[in-house]
Structure formats: C-alpha cells, structure tokens
N, C-alpha and C positions, 0 to 999 in steps of 0.2 A: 650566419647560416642562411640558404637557400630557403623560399618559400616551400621546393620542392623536397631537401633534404629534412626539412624538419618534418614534413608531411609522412613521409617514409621513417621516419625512425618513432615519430608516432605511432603510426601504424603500429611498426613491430613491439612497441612495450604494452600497446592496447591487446593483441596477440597474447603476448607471452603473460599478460596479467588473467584472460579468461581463461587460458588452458592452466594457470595455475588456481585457479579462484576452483577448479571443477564446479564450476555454476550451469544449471540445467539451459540448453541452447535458446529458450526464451527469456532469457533474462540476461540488459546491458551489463555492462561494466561504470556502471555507476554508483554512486554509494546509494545507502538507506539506513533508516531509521530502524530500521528491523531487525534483530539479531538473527543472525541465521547460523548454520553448521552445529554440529555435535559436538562434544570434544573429546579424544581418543579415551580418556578415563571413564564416561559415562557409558560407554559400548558396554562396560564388561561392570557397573553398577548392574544389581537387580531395579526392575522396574518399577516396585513397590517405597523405595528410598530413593529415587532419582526428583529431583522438583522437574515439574512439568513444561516449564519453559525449554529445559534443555534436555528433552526426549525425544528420542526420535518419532515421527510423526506415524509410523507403523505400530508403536509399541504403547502409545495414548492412549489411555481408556476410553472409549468414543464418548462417554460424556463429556471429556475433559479436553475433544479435538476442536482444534480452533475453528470457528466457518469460515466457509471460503469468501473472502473477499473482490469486489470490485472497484473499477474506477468510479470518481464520484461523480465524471463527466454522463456514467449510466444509468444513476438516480433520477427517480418519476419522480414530480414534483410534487411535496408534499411528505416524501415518505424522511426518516431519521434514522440517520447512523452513528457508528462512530469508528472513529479516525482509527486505521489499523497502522498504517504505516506511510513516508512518502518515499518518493524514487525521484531523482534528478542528481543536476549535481550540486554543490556544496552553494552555491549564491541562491540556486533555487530553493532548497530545503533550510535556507537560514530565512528566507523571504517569507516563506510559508509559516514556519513555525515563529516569526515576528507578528505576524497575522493572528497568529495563537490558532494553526494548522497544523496539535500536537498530537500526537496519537493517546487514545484515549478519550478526546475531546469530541462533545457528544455537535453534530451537525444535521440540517434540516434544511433539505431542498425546498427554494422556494418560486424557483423559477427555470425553466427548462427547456426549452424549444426543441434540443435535438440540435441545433446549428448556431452559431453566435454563443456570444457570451452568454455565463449562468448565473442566476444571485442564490446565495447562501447567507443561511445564519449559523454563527456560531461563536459561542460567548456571549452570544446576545445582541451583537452586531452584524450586521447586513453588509456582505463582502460581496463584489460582483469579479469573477473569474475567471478568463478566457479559458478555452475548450484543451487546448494544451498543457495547460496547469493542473487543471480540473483531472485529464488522464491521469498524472503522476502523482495522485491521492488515491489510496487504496482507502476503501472504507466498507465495514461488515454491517450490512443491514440491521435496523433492531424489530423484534419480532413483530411488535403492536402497529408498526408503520407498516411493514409489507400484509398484513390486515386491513388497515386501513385503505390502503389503496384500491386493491384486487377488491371487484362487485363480487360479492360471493349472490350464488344462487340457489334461491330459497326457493321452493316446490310445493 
C-alpha cells in the first residue's frame, strides 16, 4: 500500500468514526480515560435512582456537577489539583498513567514558566513534563490552592 493510499483511507475511517462517535466538534478522535455518553436506558430512569456518573449533565443536582476542568499545562505554580482525566493516544496515556498520571491522583504545580518544560509532584515524586503532555491532562483545581494563590484584598 501507497504512502498516499493509506493516507486517504485513513482519512476516511477517522471521518466516519467522529460522525459516528456524535462527539462535540472540539474534541479529537482519540481515546480517554473518561467515560463519557449516557446510555439509552438511563434517559428514561427518574433522576432521583440514576448514580450520578451516568446522568446526564443537565439533569445533575448542581451540587453534585463536576467542575470544570483544565489543562495542567495552565496551572499557576504552587496551586493543587487533581487528575480528572487524560487525552492522547493509547502509548501516551499508558506513559502517563506508568508515571502514576491517574485520575484521581492528587498533583502540585511546582514550576511554571508559561513556555518550556513544567515540574510536578505527584505521588510524591517530582516529574518534569513537556508543554504537550502537560495539555493532554485535564485536571480540577482543589479549592484551598486557588486560595492560596489569588492576593485577596483586605481594606
């Protein structure tokens, strides 16, 4: 097979796998860690006996809706999160989660610049991480850290 013929039939099953996936038009076609979608049976459960992982995100008790998460490449240094999910593909997110880059796993910016590599603790060990890697970790800020950061201003 042709460099070019494989290129194109690529193409067409990366196609036909987002138009089957119905994934919202920012998000690739690569795996996660993340369970996503509903499933046809829980549409028509009452929302009071559904478990909250597999409810749809409008029908959530707002105490009980997830925060929105970021990359950890946009963590101020100093502040603490934790691991919500990662995105790449399958060598990347075996790499990451060999690092113990698990979701769940609590992480602490410790170095930041905005450009270059970043270092992290987590587990208790000091990882240092290029800016591309660091994107494809979603991670939810934890309250006490985004406190800690931000000068609040006393009057």
């Amino acid at each position: 097979m042709t460099g070019k013929a494989f290129l194109n039939r690529r193409r067409r099953y990366l196609h036909q796998r987002r138009s089957s996936n119905s994934a919202p038009s920012g998000e690739d076609a690569t795996s996660s860690m993340q369970v996503e979608g509903v499933s046809e049976q829980s549409e028509n459960m009452p929302v009071s006996s559904m478990p909250v992982s597999s409810m749809p995100v409008s029908s959530m008790p707002v105490s009980s809706m997830p925060l929105s998460s970021i990359p950890l490449s946009s963590m101020l240094t100093g502040q603490i999160g934790t691991i919500q999910d990662l995105r790449g593909g399958r060598g990347l997110v075996g790499r990451l989660a060999s690092l113990g880059f698990t979701p769940g796993a609590y992480v602490e910016m410790l170095q930041n610049f905005r450009h270059g590599p970043l270092i992290v603790e987590i587990r208790d060990v000091r990882i240092a991480l290029g800016r591309g890697e660091a994107r494809k970790i979603r991670v939810t800020l934890n309250a006490e850290s985004e406190r800690a950061v931000k000068p609040t201003s006393e009057e």
